[in-house]
Every structure is written in C-alpha cells, then in structure tokens.
C-alpha positions as protocol buffer text, in pm:
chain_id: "A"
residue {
  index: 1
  type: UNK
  ca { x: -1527 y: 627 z: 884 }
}
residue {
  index: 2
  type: UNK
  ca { x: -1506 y: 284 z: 674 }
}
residue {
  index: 3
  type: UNK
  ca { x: -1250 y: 32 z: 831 }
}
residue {
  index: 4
  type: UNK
  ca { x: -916 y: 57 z: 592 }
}
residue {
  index: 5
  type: UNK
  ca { x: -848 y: -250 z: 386 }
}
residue {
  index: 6
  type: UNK
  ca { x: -538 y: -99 z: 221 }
}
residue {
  index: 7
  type: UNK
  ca { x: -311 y: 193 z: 331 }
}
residue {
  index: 8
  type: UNK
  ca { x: -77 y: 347 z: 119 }
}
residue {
  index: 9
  type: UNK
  ca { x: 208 y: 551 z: 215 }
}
residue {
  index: 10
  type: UNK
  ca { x: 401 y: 763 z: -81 }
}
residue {
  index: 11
  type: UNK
  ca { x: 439 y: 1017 z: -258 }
}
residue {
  index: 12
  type: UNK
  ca { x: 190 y: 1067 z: -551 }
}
residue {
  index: 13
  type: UNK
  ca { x: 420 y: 1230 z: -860 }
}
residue {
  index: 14
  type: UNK
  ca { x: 422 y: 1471 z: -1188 }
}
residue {
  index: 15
  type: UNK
  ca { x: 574 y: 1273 z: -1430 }
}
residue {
  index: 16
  type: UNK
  ca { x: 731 y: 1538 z: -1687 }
}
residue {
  index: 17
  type: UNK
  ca { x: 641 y: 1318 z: -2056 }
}
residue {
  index: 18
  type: UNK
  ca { x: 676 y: 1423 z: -2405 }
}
residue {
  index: 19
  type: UNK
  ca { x: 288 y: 1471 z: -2396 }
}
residue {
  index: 20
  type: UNK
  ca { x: 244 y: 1649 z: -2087 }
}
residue {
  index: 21
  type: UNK
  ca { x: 238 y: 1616 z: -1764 }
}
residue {
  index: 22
  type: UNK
  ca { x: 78 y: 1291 z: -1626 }
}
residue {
  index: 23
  type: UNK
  ca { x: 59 y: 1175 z: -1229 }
}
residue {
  index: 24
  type: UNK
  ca { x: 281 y: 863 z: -1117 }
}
residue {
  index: 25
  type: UNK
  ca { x: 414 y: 696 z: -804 }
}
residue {
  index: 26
  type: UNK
  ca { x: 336 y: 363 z: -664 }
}
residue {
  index: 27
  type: UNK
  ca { x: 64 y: 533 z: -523 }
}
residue {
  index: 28
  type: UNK
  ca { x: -94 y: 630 z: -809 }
}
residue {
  index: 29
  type: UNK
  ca { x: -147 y: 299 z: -966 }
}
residue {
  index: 30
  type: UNK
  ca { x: -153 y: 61 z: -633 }
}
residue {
  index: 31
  type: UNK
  ca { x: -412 y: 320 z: -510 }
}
residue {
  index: 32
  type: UNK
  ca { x: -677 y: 222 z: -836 }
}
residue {
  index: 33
  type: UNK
  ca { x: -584 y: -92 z: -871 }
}
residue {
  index: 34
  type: UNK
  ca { x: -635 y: -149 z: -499 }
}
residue {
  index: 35
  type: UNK
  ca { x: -1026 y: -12 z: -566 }
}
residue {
  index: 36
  type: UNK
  ca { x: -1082 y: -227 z: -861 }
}
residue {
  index: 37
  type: UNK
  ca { x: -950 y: -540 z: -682 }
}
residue {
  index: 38
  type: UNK
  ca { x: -1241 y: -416 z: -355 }
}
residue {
  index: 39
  type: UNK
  ca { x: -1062 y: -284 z: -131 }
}
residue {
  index: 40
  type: UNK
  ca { x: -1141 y: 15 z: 87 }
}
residue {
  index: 41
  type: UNK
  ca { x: -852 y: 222 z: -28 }
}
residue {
  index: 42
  type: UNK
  ca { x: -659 y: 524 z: 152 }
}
residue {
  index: 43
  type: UNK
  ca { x: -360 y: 702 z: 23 }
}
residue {
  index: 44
  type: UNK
  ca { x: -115 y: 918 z: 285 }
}
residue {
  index: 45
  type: UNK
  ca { x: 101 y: 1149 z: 9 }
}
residue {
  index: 46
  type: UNK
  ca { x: 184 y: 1499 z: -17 }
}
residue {
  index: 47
  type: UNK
  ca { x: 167 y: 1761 z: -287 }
}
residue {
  index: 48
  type: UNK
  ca { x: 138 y: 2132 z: -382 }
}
residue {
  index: 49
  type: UNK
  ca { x: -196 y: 2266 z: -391 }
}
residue {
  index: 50
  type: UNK
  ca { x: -131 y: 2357 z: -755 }
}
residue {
  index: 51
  type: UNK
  ca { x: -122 y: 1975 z: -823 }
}
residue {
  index: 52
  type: UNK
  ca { x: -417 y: 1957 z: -998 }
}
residue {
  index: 53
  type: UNK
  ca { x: -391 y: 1562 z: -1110 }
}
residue {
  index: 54
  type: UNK
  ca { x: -414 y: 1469 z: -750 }
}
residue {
  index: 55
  type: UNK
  ca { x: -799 y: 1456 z: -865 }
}
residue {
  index: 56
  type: UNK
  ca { x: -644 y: 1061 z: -1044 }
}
residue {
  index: 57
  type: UNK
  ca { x: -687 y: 950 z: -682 }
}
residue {
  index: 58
  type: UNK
  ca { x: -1093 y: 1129 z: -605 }
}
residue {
  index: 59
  type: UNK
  ca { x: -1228 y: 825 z: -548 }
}
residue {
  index: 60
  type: UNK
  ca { x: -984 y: 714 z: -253 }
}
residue {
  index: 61
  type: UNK
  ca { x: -927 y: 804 z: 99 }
}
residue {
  index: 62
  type: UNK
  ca { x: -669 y: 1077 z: 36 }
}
residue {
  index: 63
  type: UNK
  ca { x: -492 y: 1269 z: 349 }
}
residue {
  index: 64
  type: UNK
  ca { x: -260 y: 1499 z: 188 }
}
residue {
  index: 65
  type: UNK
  ca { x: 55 y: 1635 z: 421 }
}
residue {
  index: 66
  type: UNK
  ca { x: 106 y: 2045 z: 267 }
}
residue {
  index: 67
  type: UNK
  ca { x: 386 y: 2043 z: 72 }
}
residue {
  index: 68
  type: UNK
  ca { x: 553 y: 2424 z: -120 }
}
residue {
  index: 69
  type: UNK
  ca { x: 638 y: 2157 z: -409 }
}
residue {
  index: 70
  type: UNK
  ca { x: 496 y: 1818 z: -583 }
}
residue {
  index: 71
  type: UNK
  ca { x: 753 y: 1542 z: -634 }
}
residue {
  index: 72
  type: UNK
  ca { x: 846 y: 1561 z: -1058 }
}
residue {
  index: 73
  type: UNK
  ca { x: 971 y: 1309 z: -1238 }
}
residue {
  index: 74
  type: UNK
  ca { x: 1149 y: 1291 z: -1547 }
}
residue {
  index: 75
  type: UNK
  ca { x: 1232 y: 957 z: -1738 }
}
residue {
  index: 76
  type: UNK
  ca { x: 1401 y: 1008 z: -2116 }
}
residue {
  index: 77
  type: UNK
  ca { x: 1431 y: 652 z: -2269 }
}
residue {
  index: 78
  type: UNK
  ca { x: 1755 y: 583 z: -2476 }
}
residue {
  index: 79
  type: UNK
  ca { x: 2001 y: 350 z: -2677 }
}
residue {
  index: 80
  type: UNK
  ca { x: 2089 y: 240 z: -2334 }
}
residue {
  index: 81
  type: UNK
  ca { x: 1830 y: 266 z: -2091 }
}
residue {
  index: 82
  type: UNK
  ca { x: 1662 y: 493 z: -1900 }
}
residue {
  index: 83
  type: UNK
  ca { x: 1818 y: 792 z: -1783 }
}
residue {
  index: 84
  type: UNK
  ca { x: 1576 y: 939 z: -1495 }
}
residue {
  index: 85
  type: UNK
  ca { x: 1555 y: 1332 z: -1300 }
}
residue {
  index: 86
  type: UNK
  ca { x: 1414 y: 1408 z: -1010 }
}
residue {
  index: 87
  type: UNK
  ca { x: 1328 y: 1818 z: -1027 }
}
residue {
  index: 88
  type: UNK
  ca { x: 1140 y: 1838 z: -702 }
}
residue {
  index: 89
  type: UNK
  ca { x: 1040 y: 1662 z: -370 }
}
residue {
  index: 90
  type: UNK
  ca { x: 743 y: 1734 z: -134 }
}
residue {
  index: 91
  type: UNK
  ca { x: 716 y: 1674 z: 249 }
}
residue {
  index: 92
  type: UNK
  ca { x: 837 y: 1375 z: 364 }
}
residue {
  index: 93
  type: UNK
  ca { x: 563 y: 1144 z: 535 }
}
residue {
  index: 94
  type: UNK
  ca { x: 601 y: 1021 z: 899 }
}
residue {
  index: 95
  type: UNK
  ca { x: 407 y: 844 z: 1148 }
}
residue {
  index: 96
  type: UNK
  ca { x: 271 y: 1177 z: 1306 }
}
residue {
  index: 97
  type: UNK
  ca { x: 80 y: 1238 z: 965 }
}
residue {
  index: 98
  type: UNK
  ca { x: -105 y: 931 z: 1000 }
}
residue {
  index: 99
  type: UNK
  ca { x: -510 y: 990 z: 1027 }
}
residue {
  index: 100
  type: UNK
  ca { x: -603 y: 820 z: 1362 }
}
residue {
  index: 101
  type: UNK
  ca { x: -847 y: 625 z: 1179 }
}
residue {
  index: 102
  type: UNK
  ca { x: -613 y: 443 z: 955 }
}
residue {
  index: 103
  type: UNK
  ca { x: -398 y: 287 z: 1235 }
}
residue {
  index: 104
  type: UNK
  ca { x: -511 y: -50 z: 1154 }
}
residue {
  index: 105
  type: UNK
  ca { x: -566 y: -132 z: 817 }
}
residue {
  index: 106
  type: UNK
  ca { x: -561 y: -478 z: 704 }
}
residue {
  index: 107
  type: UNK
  ca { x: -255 y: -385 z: 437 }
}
residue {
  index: 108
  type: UNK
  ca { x: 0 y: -122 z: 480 }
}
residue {
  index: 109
  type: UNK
  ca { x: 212 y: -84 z: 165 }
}
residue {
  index: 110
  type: UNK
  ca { x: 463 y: 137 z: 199 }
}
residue {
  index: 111
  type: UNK
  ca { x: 545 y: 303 z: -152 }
}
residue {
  index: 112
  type: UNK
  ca { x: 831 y: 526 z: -157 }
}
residue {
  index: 113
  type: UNK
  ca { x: 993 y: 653 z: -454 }
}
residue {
  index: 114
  type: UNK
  ca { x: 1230 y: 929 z: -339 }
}
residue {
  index: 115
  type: UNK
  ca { x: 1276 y: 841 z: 3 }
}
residue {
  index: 116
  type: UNK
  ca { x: 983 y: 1008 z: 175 }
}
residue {
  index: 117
  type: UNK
  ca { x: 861 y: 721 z: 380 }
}
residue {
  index: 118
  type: UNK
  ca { x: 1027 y: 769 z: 746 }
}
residue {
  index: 119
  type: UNK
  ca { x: 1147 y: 442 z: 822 }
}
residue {
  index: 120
  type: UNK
  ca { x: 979 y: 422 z: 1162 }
}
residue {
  index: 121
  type: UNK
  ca { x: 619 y: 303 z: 979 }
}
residue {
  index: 122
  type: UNK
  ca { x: 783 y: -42 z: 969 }
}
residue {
  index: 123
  type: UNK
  ca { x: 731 y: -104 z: 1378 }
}
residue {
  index: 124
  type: UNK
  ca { x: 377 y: 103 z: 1373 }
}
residue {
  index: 125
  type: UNK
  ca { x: 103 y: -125 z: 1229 }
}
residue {
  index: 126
  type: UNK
  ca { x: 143 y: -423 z: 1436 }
}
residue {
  index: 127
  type: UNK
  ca { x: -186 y: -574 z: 1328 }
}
residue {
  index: 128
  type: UNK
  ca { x: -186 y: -518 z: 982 }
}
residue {
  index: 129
  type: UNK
  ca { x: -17 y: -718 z: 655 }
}
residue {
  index: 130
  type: UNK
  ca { x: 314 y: -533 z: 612 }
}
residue {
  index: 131
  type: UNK
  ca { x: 399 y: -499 z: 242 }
}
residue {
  index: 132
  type: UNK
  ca { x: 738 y: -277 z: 77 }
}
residue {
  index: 133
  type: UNK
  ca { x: 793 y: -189 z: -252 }
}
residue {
  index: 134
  type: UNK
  ca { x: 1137 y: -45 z: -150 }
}
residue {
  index: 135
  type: UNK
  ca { x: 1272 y: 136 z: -497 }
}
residue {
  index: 136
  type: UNK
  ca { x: 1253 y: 465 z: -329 }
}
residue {
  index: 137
  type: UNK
  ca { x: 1498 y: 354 z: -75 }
}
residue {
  index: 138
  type: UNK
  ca { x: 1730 y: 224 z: -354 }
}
residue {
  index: 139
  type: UNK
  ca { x: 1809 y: 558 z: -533 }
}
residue {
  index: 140
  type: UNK
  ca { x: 1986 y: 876 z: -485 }
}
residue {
  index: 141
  type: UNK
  ca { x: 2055 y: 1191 z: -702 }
}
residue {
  index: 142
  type: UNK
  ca { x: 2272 y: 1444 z: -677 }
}
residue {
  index: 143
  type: UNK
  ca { x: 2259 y: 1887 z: -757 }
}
residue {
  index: 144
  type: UNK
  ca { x: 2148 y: 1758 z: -1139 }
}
residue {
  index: 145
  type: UNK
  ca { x: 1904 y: 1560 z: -1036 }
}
residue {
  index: 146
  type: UNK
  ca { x: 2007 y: 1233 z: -1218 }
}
residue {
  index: 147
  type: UNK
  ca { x: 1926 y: 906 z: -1064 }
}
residue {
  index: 148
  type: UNK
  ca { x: 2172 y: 646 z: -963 }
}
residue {
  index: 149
  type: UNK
  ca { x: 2129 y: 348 z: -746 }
}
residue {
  index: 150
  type: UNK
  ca { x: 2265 y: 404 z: -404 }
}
residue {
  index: 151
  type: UNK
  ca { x: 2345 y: 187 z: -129 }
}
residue {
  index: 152
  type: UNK
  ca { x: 2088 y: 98 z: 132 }
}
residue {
  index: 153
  type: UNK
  ca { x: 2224 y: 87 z: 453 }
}
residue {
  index: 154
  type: UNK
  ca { x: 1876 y: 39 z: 683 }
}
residue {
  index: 155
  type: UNK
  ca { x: 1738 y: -271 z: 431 }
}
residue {
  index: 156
  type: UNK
  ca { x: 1800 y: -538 z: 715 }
}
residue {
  index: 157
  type: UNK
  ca { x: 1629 y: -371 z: 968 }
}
residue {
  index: 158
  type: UNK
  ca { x: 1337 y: -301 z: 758 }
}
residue {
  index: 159
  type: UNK
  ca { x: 1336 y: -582 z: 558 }
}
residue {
  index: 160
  type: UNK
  ca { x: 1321 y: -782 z: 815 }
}
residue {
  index: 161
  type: UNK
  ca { x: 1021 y: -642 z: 980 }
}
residue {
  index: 162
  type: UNK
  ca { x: 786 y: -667 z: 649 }
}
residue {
  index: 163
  type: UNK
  ca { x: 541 y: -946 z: 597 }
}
residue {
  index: 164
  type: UNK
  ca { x: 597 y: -933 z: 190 }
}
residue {
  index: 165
  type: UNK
  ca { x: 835 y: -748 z: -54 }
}
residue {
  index: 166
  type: UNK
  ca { x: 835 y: -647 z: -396 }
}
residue {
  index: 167
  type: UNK
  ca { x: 1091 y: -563 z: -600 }
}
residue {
  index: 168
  type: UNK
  ca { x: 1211 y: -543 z: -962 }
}
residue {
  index: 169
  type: UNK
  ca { x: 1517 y: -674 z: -1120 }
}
residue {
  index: 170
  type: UNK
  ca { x: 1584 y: -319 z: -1205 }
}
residue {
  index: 171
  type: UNK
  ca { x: 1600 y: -208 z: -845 }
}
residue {
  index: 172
  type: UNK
  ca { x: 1909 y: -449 z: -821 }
}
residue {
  index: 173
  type: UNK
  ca { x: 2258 y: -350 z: -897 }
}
residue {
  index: 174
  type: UNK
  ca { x: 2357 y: -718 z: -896 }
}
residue {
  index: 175
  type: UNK
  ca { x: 2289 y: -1057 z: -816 }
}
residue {
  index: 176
  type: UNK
  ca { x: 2461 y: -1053 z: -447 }
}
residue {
  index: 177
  type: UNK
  ca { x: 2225 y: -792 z: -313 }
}
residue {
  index: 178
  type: UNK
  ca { x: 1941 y: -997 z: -414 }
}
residue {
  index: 179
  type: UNK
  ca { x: 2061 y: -1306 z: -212 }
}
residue {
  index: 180
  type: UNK
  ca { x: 2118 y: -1044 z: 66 }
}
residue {
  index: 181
  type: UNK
  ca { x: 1779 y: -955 z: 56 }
}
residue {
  index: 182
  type: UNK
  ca { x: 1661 y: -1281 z: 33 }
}
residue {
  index: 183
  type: UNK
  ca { x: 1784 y: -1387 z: 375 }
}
residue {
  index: 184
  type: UNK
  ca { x: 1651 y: -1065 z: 498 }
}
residue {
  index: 185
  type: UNK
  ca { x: 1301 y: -1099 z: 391 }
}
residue {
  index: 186
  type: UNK
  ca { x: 1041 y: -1370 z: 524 }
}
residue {
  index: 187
  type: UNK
  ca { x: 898 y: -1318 z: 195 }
}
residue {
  index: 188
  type: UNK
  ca { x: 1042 y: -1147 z: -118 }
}
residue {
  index: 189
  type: UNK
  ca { x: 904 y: -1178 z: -496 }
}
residue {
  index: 190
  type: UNK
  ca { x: 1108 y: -1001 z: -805 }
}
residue {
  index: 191
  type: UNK
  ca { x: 929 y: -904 z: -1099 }
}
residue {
  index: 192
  type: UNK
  ca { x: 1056 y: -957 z: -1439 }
}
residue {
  index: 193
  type: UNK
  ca { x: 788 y: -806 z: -1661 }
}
residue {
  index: 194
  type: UNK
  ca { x: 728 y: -1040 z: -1912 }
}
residue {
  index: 195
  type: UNK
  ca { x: 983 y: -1302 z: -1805 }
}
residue {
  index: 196
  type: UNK
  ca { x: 705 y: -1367 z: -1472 }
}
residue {
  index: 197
  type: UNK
  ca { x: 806 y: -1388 z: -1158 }
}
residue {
  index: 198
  type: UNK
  ca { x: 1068 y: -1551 z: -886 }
}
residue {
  index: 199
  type: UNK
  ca { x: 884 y: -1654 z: -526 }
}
residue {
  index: 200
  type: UNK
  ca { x: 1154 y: -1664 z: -253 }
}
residue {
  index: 201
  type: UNK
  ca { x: 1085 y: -1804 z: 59 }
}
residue {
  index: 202
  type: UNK
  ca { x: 1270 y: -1951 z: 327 }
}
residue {
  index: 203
  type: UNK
  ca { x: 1546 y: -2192 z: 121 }
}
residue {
  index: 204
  type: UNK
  ca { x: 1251 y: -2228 z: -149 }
}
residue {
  index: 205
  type: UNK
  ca { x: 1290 y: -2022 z: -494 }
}
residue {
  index: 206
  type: UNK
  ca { x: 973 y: -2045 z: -743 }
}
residue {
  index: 207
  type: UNK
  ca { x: 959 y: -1889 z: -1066 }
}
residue {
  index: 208
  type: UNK
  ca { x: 626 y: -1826 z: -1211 }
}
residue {
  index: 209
  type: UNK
  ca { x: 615 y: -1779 z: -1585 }
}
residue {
  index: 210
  type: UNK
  ca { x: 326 y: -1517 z: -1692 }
}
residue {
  index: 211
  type: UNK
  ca { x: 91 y: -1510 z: -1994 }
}
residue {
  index: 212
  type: UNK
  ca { x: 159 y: -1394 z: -2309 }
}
residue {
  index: 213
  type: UNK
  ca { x: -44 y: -1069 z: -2391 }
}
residue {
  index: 214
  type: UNK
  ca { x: 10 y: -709 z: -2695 }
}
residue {
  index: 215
  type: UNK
  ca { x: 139 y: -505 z: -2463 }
}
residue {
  index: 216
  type: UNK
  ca { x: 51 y: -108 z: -2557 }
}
residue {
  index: 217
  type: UNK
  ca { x: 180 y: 31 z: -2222 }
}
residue {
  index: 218
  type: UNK
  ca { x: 357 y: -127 z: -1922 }
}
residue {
  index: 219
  type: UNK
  ca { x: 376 y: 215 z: -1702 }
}
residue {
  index: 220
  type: UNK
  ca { x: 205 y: 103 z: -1364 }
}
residue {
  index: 221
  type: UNK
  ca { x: 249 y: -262 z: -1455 }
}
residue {
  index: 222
  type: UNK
  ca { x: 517 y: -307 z: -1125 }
}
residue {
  index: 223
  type: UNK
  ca { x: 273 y: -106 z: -904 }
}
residue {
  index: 224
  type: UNK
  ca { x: -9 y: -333 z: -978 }
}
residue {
  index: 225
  type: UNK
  ca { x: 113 y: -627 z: -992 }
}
residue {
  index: 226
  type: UNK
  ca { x: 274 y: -576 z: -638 }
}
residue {
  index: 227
  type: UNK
  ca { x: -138 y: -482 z: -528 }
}
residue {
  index: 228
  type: UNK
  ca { x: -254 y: -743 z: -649 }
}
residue {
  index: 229
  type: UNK
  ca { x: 7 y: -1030 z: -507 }
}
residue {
  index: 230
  type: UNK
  ca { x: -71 y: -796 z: -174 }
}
residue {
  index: 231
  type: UNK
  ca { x: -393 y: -861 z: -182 }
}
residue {
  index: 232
  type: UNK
  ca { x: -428 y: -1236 z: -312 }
}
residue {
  index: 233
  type: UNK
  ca { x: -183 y: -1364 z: 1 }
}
residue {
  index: 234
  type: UNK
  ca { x: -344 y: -1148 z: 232 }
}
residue {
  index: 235
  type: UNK
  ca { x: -657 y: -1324 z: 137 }
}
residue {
  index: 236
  type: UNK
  ca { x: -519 y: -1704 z: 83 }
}
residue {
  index: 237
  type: UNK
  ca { x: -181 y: -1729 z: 264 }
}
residue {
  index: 238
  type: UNK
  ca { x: -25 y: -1875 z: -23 }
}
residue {
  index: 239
  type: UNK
  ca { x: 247 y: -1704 z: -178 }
}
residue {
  index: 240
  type: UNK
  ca { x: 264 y: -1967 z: -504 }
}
residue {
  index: 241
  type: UNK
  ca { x: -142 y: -1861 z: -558 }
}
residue {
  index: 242
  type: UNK
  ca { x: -56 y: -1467 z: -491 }
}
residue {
  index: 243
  type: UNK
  ca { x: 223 y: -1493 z: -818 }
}
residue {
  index: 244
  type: UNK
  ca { x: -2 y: -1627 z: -1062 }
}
residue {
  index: 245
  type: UNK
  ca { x: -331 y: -1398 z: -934 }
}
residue {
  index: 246
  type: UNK
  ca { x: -62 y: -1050 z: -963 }
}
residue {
  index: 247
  type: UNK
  ca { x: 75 y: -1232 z: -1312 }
}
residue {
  index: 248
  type: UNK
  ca { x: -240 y: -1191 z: -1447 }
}
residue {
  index: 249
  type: UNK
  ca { x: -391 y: -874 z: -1320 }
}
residue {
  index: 250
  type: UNK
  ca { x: -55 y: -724 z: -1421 }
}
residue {
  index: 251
  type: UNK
  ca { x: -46 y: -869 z: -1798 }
}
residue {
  index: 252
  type: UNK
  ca { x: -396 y: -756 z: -1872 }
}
residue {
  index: 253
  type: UNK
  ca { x: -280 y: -390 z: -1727 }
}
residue {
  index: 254
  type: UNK
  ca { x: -7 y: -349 z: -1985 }
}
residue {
  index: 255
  type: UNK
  ca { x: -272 y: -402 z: -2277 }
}
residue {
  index: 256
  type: UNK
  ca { x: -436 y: -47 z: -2236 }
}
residue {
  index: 257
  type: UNK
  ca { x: -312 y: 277 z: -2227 }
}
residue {
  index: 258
  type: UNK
  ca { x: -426 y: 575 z: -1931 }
}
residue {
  index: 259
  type: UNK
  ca { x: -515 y: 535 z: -1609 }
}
residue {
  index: 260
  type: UNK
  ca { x: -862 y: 518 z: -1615 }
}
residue {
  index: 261
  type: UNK
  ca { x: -856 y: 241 z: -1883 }
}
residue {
  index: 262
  type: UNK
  ca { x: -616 y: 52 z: -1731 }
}
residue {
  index: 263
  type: UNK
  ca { x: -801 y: 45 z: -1409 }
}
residue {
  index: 264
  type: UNK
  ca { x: -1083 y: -94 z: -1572 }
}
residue {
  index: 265
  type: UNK
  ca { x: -867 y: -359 z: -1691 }
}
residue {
  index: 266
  type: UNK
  ca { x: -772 y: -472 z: -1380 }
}
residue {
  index: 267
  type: UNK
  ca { x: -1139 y: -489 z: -1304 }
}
residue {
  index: 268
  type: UNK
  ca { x: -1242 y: -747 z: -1558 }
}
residue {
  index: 269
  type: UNK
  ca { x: -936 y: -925 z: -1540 }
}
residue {
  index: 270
  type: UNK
  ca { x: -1010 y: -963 z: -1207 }
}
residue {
  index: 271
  type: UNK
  ca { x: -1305 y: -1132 z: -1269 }
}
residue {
  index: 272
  type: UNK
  ca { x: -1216 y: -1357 z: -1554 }
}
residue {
  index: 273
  type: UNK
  ca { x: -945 y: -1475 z: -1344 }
}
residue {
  index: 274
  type: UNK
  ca { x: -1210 y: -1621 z: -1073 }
}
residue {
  index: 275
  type: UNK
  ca { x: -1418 y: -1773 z: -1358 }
}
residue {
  index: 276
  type: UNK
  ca { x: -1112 y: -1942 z: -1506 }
}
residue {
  index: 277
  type: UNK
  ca { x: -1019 y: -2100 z: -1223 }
}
C-alpha cells in the first residue's frame, strides 16, 4: 500500500442547501486539497451506504466505519448570522478503526465537526505531524438540533499534545479563550478570512495580511487553508512561511465555485505560488 503523507480523521457530511444536497466536512475539502497540494491522501469517516456523494472523495484512500445514518448539516444564513442544524450523526471514529497501514503517516489532521473524533488519536501517532482543526469539539446541540458553542472541557489535554492548530475566530466565544488556548498550544494560527491570519507562538503573535482576490464562494476556504499551512510547515519548519503559503492557496479557493473547480484552483495556485517566489 503507498506510505500515507496525510491522514484525515472526520466525518465526511450532507450539507442540506437551497440547491440540493452537497457533501461537506473538513474532510471533504482538506481531503482534495491535500491531493492537489501532492500528497498521498487517506480519509477515516463514516457514512450510510445510501451516501452517494461519498464518490467527492474517489480519488483518496477512503476507509469508511458502517454507519445506519450520514452526518447532515443544515446552515440558513440571516440578518444576524448563521443559524446552523445538525439532523443526523454517523459512527463515531476511534483508534480501533484505524487501517493498520495508516499508523504512520507523515500528517494526521484530525477534523471533527460533531464530535466524532475519540480523543485518544491525540497520544496514537507518535511519529507523525499532529495537526487539529478542533470546531467539532467546540459545539453542542440540543433535541432541535440547533448549534451553540459549548464549553470544552478536554482542550488542555489535547491541545497540548498537537504539533499545530487551526482555528477560526468564529470557533471563539471570546477573546479569553483564545489566550487560553494560546498557552495551551505549541503552535496555534486563527483564521480571519479576508482579514489574513494571526501566528501564535511561544510569547510571539504574527499577523499575516492576505491578498486581495473576487471572491464567488468561500465554503471550504477554512478547510484548505488549514491543509495547506499543514503541509507548508511540515515541509519548511517555519510557521511565518506556512501563513503566507495557506493565505494564498486559500484566497485563490474562494474565487471558484464546486468542488471540483475549486480543487483545481488550489492546483495552479499552487504552482504560481512557487514561481512567484
């Protein structure tokens, strides 16, 4: 089997949309843009086996845990903000699902989005690049379905133990939790779409502005720019370098529209980033 240069663990997702249903997740979106940056991609999920949009992910390593239902999404976008469901959940993913083969990839990024990932897969790659994007850890819902942020009482213990975290200034309820995380985390960058990036390390806070791009659609834009800033400081070290490499790949994703196109754009953007510098 083909040594694993990047392991994701999460749930792929039916997003419920106005035009139909569409797959989503971290997974989703990491998982191509992961291919299109080279890597040697695998994907541990679960789903029904009436999911038919699993087929997004064909061209990836795919071990899928049997699940009676597919995690479903809903997101309706009002006056004042986004107001999100969850309708179902599949299996949750542990360290016994893990193909034998995949024990040591060079990245682990584990992807939840409704609490799926069993917190034990932060002490089982000991070799590998341990990366979070934690935002399934920071919501809860109740018999509705709604999302609210919740409190998250094991972040210490696992955000101590990851080599690089990602999060979103929408994952934070305020500004003290993100201090708290900082001190946590050996490495920890929040996105701000548009507004770039802030690099915290040790005492050391960078912000790294992004460039200015028509943006058509910014769904996936989080997931990939987290892959890509993966990627880039697994490959240099440097976690200024890594901001301005996932700034870029992430800017060029929100100018097209679709999965398929907007893994493409990661592709070339890939490429003109090399030749600018």
């Amino acid at each position: 089997m083909t040594a694993i240069d990047y392991l994701l663990i999460g749930h792929i997702t039916r997003d419920l949309t106005p035009h139909g249903d569409e797959p989503g997740g971290t997974v989703t979106y990491s998982g191509r843009a992961a291919a299109a940056l080279g890597s040697h991609t695998a994907v541990l999920t679960s789903y029904a086996p009436d999911f038919t949009s699993s087929q997004v992910l064909a061209d990836l390593h795919v071990h899928n845990v049997p699940s009676a239902a597919t995690t479903t999404f809903e997101n309706v976008y009002t006056p004042h903000g986004r107001a999100q469901t969850v309708h179902a959940t599949a299996t949750t993913l542990t360290p016994d699902h893990l193909p034998e083969p995949w024990g040591e990839p060079a990245i682990v990024h584990l992807a939840p989005v409704v609490h799926e990932v069993d917190a034990r897969f932060i002490h089982h790659f000991p070799n590998s690049l341990v990366c979070l994007t934690p935002q399934g850890w920071l919501r809860e819902w109740g018999g509705d379905g709604r999302v609210h942020p919740r409190e998250w009482p094991e972040a210490q213990a696992i955000l101590s133990r990851a080599d690089v975290v990602v999060l979103s200034q929408e994952d934070l309820p305020d500004i003290a939790t993100l201090w708290q995380y900082w001190e946590w985390s050996k490495l920890l960058v929040l996105t701000g779409g548009p507004k770039g990036c802030l690099v915290l390390q040790g005492a050391t806070a960078v912000r790294i502005p992004t460039i200015a791009v028509p943006q058509v659609d910014p769904t996936g834009a989080g997931d990939i720019f987290a892959t890509a800033y993966f990627i880039r400081y697994h490959q240099t070290g440097d976690a200024i370098e890594a901001a301005h490499f996932a700034n870029f790949i992430a800017a060029h994703s929100v100018t097209q529209s679709g999965i398929d196109a907007v893994t493409e754009a990661v592709k070339q953007a890939a490429k003109q980033y090399e030749i600018k510098r």
